[in-house]
N, CA, C and O atoms as CSV, one atom per row, in Angstrom:
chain,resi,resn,atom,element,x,y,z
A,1,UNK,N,N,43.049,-21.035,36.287
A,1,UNK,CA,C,42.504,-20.752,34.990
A,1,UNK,C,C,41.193,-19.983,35.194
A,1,UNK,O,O,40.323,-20.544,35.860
A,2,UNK,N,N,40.934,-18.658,34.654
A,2,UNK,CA,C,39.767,-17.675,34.685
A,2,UNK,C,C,38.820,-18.490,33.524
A,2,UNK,O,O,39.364,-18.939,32.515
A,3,UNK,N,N,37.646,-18.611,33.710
A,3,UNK,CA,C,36.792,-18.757,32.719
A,3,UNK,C,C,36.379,-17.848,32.170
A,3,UNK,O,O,36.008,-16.829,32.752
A,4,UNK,N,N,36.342,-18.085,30.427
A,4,UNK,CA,C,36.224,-17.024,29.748
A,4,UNK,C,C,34.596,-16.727,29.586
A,4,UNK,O,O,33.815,-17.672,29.695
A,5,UNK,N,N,34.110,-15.384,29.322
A,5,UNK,CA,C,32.502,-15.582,28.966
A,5,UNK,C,C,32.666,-14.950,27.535
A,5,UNK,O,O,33.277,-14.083,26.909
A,6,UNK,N,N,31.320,-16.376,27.376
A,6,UNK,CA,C,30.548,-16.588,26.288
A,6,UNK,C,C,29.720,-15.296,25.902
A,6,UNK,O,O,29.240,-14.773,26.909
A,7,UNK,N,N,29.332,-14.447,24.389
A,7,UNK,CA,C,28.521,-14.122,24.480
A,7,UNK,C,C,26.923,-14.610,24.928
A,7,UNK,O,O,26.704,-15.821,24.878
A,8,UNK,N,N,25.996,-13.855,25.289
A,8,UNK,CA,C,24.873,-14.015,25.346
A,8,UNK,C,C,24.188,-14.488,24.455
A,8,UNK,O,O,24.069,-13.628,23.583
A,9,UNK,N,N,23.606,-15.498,24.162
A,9,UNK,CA,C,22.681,-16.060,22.915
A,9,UNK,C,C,21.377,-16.305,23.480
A,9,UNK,O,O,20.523,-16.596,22.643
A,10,UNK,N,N,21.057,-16.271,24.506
A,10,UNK,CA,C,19.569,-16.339,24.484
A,10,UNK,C,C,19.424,-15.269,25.698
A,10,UNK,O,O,20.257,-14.588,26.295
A,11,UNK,N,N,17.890,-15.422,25.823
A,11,UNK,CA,C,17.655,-14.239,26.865
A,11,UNK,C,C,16.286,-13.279,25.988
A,11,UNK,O,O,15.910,-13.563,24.851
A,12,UNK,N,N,15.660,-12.032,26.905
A,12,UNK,CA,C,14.395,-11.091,25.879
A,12,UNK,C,C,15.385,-10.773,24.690
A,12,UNK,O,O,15.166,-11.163,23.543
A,13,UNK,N,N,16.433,-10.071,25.038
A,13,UNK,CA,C,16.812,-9.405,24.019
A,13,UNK,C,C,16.967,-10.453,22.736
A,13,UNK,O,O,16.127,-10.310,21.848
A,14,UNK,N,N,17.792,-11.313,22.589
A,14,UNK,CA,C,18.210,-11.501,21.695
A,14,UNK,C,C,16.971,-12.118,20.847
A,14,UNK,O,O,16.852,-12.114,19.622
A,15,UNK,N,N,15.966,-12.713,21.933
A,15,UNK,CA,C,14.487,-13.313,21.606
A,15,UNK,C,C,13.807,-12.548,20.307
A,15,UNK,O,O,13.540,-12.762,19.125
A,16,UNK,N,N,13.699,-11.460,21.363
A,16,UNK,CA,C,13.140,-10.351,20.887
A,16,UNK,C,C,13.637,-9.712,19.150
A,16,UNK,O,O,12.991,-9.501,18.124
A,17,UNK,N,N,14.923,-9.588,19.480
A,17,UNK,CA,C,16.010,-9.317,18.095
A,17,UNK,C,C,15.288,-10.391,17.014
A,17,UNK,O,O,14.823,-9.974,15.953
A,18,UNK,N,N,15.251,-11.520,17.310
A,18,UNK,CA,C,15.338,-12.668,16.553
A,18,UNK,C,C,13.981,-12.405,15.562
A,18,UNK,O,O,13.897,-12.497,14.337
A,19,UNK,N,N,12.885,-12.019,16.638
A,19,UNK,CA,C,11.586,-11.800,16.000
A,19,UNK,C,C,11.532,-10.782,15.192
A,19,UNK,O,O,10.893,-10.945,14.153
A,20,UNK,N,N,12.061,-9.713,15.395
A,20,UNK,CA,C,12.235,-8.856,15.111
A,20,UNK,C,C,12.278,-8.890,13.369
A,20,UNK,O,O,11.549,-8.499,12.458
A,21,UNK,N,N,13.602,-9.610,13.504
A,21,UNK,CA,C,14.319,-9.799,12.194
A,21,UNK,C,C,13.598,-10.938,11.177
A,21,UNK,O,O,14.023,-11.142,10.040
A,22,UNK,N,N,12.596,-11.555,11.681
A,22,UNK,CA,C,11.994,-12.726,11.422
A,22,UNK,C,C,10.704,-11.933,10.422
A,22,UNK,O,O,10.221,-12.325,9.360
A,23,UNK,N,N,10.324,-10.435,11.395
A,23,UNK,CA,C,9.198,-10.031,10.907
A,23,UNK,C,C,9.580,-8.970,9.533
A,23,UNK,O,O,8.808,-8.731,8.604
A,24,UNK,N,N,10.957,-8.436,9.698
A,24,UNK,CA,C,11.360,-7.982,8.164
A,24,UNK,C,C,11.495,-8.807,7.021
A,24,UNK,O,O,11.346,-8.414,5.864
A,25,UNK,N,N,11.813,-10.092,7.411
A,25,UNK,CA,C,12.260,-10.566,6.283
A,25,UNK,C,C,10.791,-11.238,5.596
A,25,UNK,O,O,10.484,-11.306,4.406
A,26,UNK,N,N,10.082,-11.662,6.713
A,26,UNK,CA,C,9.181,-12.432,6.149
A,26,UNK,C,C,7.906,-11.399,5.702
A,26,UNK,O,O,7.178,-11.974,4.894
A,27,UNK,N,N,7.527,-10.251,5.968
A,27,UNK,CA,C,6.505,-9.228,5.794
A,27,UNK,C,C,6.389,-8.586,3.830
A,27,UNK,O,O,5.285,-8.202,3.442
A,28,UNK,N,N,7.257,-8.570,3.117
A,28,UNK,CA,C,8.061,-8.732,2.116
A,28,UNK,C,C,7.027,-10.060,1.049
A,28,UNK,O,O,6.329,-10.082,0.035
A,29,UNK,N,N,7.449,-10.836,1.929
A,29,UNK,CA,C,6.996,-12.245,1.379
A,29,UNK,C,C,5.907,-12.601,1.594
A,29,UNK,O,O,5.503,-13.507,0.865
A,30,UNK,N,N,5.100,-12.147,2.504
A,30,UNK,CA,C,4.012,-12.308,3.056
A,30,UNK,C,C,2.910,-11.245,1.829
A,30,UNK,O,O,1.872,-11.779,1.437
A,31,UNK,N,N,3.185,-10.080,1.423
A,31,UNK,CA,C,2.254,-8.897,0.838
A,31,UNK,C,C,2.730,-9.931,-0.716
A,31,UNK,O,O,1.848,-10.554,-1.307
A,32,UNK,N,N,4.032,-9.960,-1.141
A,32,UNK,CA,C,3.729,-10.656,-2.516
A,32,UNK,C,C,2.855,-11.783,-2.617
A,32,UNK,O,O,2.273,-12.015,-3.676
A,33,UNK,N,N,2.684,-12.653,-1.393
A,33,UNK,CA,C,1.936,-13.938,-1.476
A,33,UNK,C,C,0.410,-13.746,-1.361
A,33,UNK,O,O,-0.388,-14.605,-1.737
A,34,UNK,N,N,0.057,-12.574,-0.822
A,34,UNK,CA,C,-1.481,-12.323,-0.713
A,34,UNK,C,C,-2.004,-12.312,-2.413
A,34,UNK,O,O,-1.531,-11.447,-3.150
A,35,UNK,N,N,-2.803,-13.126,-2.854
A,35,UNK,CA,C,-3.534,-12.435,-3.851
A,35,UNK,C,C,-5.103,-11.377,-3.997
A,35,UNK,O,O,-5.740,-11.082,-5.008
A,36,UNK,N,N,-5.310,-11.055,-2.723
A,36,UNK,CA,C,-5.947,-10.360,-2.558
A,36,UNK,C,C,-5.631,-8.853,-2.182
A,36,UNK,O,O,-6.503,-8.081,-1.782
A,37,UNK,N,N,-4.156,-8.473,-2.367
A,37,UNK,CA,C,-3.606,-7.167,-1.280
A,37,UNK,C,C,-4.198,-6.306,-2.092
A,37,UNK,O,O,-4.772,-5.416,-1.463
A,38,UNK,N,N,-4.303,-6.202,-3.494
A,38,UNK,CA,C,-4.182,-5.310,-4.555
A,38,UNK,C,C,-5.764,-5.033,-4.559
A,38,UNK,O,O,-6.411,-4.038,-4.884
A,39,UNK,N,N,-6.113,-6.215,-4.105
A,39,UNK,CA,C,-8.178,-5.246,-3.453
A,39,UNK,C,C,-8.397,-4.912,-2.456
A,39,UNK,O,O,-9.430,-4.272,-2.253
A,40,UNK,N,N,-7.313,-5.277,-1.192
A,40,UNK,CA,C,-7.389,-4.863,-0.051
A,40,UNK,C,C,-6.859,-3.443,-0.051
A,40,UNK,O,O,-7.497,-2.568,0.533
A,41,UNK,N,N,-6.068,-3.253,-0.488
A,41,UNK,CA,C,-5.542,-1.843,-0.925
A,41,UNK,C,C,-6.357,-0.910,-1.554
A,41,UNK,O,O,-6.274,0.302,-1.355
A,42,UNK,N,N,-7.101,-1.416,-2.269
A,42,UNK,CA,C,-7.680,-0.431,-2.964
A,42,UNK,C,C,-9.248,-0.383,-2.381
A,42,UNK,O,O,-9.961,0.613,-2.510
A,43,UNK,N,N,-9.509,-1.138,-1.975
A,43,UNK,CA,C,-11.300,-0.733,-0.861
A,43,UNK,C,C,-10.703,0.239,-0.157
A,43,UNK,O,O,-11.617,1.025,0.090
A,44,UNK,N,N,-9.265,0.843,0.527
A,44,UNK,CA,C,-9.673,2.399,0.952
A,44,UNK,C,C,-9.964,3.442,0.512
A,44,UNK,O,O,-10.277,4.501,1.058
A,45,UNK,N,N,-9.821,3.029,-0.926
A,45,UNK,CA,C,-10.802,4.360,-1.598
A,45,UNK,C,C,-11.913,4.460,-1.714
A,45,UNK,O,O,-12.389,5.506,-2.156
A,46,UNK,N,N,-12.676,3.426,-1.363
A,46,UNK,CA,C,-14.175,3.041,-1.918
A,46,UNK,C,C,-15.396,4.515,-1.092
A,46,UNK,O,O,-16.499,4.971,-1.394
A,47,UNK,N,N,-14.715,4.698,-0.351
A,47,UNK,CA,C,-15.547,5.783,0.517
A,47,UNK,C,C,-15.529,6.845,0.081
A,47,UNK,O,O,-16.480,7.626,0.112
A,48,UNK,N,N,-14.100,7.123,-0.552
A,48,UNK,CA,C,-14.713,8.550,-1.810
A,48,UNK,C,C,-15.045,8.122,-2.994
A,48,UNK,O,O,-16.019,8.705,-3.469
A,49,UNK,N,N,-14.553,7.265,-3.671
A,49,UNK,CA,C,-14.172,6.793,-5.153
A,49,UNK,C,C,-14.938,5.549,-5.477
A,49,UNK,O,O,-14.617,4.829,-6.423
A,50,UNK,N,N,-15.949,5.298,-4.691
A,50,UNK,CA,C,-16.930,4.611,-4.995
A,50,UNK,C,C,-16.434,2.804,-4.884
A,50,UNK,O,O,-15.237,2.540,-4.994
A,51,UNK,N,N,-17.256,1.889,-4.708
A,51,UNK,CA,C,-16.721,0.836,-4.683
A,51,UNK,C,C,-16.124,-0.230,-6.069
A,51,UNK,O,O,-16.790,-0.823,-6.918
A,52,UNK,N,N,-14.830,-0.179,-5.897
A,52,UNK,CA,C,-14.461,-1.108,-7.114
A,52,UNK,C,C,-13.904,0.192,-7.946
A,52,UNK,O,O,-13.046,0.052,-8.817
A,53,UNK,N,N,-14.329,1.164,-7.686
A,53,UNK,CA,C,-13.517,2.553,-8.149
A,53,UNK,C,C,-14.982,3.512,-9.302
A,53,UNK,O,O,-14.978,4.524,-10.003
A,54,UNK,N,N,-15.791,2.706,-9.012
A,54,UNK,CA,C,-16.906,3.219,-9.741
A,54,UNK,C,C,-17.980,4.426,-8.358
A,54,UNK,O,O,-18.936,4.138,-7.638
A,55,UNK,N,N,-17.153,5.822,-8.553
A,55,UNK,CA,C,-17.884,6.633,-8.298
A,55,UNK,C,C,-18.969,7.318,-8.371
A,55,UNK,O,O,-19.067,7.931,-9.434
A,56,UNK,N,N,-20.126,7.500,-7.396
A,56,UNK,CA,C,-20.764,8.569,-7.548
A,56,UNK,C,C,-20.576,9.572,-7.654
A,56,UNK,O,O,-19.452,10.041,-7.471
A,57,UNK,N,N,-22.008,10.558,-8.123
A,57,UNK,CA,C,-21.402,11.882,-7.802
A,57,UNK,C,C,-20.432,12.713,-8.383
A,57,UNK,O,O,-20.080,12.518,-9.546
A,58,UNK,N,N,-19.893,13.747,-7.606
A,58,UNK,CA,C,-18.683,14.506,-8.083
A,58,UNK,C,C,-17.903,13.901,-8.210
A,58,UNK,O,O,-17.046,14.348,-8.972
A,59,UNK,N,N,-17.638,12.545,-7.608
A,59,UNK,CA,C,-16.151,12.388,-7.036
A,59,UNK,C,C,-15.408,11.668,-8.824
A,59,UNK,O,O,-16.089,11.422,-9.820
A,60,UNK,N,N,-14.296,11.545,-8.722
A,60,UNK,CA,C,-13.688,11.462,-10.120
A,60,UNK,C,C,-13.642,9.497,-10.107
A,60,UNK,O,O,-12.768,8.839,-9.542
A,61,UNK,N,N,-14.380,9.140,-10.591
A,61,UNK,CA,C,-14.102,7.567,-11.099
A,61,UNK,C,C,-12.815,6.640,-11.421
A,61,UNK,O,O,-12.162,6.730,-12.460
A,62,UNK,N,N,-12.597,5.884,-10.541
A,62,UNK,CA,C,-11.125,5.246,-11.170
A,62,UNK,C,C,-11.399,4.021,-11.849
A,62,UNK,O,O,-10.451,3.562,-12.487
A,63,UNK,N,N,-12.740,3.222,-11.866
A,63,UNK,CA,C,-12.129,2.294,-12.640
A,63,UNK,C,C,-12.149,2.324,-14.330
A,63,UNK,O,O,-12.683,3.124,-15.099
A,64,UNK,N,N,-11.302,1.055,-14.594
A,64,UNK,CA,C,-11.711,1.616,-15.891
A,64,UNK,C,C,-10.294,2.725,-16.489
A,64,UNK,O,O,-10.015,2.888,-17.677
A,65,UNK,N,N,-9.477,3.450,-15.164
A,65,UNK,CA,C,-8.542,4.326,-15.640
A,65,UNK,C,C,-7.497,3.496,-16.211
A,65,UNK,O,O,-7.569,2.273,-16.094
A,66,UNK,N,N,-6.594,4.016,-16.779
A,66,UNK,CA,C,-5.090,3.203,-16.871
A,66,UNK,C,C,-4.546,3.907,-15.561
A,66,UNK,O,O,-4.718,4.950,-14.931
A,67,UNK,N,N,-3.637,2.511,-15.497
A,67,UNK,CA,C,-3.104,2.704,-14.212
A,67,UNK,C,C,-1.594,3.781,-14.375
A,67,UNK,O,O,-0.934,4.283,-13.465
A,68,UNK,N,N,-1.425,3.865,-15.599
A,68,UNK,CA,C,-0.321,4.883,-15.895
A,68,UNK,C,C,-0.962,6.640,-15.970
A,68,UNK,O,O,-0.297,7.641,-16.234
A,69,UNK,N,N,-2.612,6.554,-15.604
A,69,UNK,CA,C,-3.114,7.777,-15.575
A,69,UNK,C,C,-3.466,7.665,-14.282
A,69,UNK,O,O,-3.262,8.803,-13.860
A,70,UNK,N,N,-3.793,7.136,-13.545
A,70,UNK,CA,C,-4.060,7.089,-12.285
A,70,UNK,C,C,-2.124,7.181,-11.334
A,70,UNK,O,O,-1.975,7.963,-10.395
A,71,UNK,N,N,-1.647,6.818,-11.530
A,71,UNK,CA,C,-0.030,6.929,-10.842
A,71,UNK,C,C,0.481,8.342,-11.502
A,71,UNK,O,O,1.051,9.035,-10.659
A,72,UNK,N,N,0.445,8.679,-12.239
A,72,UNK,CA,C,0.761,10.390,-12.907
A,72,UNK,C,C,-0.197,11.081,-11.752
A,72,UNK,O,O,0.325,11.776,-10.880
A,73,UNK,N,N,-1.404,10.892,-11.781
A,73,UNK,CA,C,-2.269,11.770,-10.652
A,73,UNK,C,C,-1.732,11.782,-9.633
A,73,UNK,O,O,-1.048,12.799,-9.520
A,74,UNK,N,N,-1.666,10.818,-8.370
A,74,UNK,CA,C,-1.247,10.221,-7.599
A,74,UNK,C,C,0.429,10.990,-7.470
A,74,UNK,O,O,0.914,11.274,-6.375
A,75,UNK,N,N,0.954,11.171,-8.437
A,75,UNK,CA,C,2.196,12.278,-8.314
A,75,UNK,C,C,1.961,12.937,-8.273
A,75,UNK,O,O,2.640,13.452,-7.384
A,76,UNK,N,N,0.984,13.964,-8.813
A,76,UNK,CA,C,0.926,14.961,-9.205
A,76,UNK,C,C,0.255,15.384,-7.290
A,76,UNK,O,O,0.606,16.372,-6.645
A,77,UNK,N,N,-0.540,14.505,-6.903
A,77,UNK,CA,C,-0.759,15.090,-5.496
A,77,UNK,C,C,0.248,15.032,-4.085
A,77,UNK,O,O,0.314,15.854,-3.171
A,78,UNK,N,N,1.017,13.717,-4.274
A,78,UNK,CA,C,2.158,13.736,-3.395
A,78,UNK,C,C,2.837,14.936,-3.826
A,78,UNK,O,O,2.424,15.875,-3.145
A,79,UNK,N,N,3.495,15.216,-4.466
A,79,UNK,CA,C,4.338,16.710,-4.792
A,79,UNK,C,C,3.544,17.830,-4.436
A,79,UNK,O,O,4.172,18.759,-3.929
A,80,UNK,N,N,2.438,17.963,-4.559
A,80,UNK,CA,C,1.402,19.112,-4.583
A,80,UNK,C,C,1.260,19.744,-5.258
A,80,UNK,O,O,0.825,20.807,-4.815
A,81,UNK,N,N,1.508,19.688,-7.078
A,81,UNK,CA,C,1.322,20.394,-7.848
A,81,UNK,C,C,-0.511,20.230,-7.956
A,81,UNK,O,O,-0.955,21.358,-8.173
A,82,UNK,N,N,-1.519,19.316,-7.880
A,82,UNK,CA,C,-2.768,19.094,-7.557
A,82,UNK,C,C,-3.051,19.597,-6.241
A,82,UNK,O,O,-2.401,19.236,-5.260
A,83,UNK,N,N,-4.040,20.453,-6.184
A,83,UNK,CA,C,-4.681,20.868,-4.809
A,83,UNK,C,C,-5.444,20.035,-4.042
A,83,UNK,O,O,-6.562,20.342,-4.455
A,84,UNK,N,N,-5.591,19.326,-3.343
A,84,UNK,CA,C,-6.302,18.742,-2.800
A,84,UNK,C,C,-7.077,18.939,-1.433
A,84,UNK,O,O,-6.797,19.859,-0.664
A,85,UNK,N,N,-7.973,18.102,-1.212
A,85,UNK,CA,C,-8.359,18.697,0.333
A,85,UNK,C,C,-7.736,17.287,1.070
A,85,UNK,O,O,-7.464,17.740,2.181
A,86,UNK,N,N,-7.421,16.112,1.102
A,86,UNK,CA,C,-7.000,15.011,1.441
A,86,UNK,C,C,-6.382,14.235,0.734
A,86,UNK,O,O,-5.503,13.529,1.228
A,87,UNK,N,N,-6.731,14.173,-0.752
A,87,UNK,CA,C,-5.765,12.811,-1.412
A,87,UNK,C,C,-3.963,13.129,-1.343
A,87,UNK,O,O,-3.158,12.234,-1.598
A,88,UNK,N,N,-3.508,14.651,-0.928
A,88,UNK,CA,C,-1.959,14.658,-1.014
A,88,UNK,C,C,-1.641,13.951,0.544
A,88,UNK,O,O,-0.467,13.659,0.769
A,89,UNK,N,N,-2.275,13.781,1.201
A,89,UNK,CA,C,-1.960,13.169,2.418
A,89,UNK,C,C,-2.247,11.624,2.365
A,89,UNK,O,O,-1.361,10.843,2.712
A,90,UNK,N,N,-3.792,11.051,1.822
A,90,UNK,CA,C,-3.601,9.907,1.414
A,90,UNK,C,C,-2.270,8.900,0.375
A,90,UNK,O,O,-1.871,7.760,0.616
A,91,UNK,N,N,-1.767,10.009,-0.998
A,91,UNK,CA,C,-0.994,9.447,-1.671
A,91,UNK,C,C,0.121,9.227,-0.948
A,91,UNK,O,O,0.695,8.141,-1.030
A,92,UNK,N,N,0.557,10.181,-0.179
A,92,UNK,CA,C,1.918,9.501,0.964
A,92,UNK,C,C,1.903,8.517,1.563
A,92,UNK,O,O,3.023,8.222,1.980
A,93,UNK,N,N,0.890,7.615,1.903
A,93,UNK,CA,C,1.107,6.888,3.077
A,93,UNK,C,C,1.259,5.668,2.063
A,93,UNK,O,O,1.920,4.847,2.699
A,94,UNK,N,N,1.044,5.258,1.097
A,94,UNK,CA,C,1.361,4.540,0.453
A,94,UNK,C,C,2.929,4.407,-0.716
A,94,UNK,O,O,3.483,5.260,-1.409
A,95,UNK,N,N,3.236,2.869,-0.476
A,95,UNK,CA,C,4.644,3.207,-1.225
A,95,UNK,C,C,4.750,2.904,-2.552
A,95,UNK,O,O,3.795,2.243,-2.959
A,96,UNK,N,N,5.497,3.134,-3.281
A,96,UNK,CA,C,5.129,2.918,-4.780
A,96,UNK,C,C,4.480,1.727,-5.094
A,96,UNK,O,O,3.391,1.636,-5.660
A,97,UNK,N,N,5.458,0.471,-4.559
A,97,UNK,CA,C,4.930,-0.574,-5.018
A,97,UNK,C,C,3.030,-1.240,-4.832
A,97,UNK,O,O,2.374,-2.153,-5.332
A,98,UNK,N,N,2.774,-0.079,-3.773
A,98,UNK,CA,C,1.685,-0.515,-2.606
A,98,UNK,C,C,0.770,0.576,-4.336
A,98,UNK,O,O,-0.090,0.156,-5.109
A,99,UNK,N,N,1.224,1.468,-4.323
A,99,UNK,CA,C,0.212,2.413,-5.245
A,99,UNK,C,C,0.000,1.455,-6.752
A,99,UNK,O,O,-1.150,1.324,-7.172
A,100,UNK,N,N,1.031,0.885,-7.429
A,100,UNK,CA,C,1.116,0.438,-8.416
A,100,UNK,C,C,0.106,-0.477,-8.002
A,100,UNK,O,O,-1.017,0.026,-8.020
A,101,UNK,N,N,0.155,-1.589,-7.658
A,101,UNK,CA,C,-0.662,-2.611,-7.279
A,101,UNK,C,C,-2.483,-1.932,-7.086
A,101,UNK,O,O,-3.508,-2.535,-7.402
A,102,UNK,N,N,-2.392,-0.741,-6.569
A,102,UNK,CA,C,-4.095,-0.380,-5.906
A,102,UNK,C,C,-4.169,0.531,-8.053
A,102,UNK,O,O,-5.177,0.239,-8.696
A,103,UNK,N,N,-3.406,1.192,-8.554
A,103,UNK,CA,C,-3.878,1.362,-10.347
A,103,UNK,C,C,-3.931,0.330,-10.669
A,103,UNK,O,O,-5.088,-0.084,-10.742
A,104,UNK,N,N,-2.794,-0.719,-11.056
A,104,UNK,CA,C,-3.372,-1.919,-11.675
A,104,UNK,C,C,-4.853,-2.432,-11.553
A,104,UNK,O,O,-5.672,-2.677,-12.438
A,105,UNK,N,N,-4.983,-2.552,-9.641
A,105,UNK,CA,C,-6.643,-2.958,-9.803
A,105,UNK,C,C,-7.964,-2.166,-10.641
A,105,UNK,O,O,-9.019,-2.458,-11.205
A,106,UNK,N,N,-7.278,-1.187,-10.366
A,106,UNK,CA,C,-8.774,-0.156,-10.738
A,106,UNK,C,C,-8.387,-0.008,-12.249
A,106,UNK,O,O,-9.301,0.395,-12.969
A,107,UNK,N,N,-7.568,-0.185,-12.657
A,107,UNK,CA,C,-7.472,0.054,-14.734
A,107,UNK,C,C,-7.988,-1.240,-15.425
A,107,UNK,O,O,-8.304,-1.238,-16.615
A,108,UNK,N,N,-8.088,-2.705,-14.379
A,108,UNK,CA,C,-9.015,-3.888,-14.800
A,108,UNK,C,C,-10.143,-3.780,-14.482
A,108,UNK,O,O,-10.823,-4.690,-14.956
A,109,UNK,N,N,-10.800,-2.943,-13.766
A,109,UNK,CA,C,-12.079,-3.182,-13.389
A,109,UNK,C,C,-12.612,-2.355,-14.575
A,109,UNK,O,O,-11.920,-1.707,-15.361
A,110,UNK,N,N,-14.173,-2.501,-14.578
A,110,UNK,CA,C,-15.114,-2.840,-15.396
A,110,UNK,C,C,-15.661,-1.169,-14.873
A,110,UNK,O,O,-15.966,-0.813,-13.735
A,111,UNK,N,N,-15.646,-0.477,-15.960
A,111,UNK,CA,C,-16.465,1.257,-15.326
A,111,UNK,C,C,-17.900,1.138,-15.624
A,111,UNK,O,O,-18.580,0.723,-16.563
A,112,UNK,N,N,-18.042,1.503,-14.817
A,112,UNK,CA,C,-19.972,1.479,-14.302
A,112,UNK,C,C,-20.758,2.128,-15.970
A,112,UNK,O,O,-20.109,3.019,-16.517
A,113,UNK,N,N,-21.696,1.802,-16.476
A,113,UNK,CA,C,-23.006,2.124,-17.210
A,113,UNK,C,C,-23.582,3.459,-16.980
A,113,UNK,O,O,-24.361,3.716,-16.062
A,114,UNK,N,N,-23.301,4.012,-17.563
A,114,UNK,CA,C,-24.293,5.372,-17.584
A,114,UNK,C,C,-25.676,5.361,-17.588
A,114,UNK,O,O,-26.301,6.422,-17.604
């Protein structure tokens, strides 16, 4: 009688696989559970767009926007119908859901005093 083989169930690979698959499913679940993502997200604008979205300067002010005028922009530079010198490269790296979440913040915040 030949003994038959078993697949492989443990070992790097399948280790590895396991984590792998551990880190899709749970990464998902992990950004909805933060209640802070939607300010963590949005402090990378703070260096042009001022902190909390209240700009100095030239730069164009977000808080205070609706977030349905701020996501129209935000298209308007991913496509490139807006010229930009950086925000059409910034609006890509973010995914819708990631953009929705960084307008929502800035259309609750409070726009700075003249």
């Amino acid at each position: 009688m030949t003994p038959t083989r078993r697949p492989r169930t443990s070992g790097p690979r399948s280790a590895a696989f396991a984590a792998a698959a551990a880190l899709l499913i749970a990464a998902p679940l992990a950004q909805a559970q933060d209640p802070h993502l939607a300010r963590n997200l949005a402090a990378t604008c703070a260096n042009c767009h001022g902190t909390n979205g209240n700009a100095r300067g030239d730069m164009k002010p977000l808080a205070g926007v609706s977030a349905e005028k701020i996501l129209a922009a935000v298209a308007d530079y991913r496509s490139g119908n807006q010229p930009a010198t950086i925000m059409h490269q910034i609006a890509k790296g973010y995914t819708d859901a990631q953009m929705k979440l960084i307008a929502d913040y800035f259309a609750a915040q409070p726009a700075a005093k003249k």
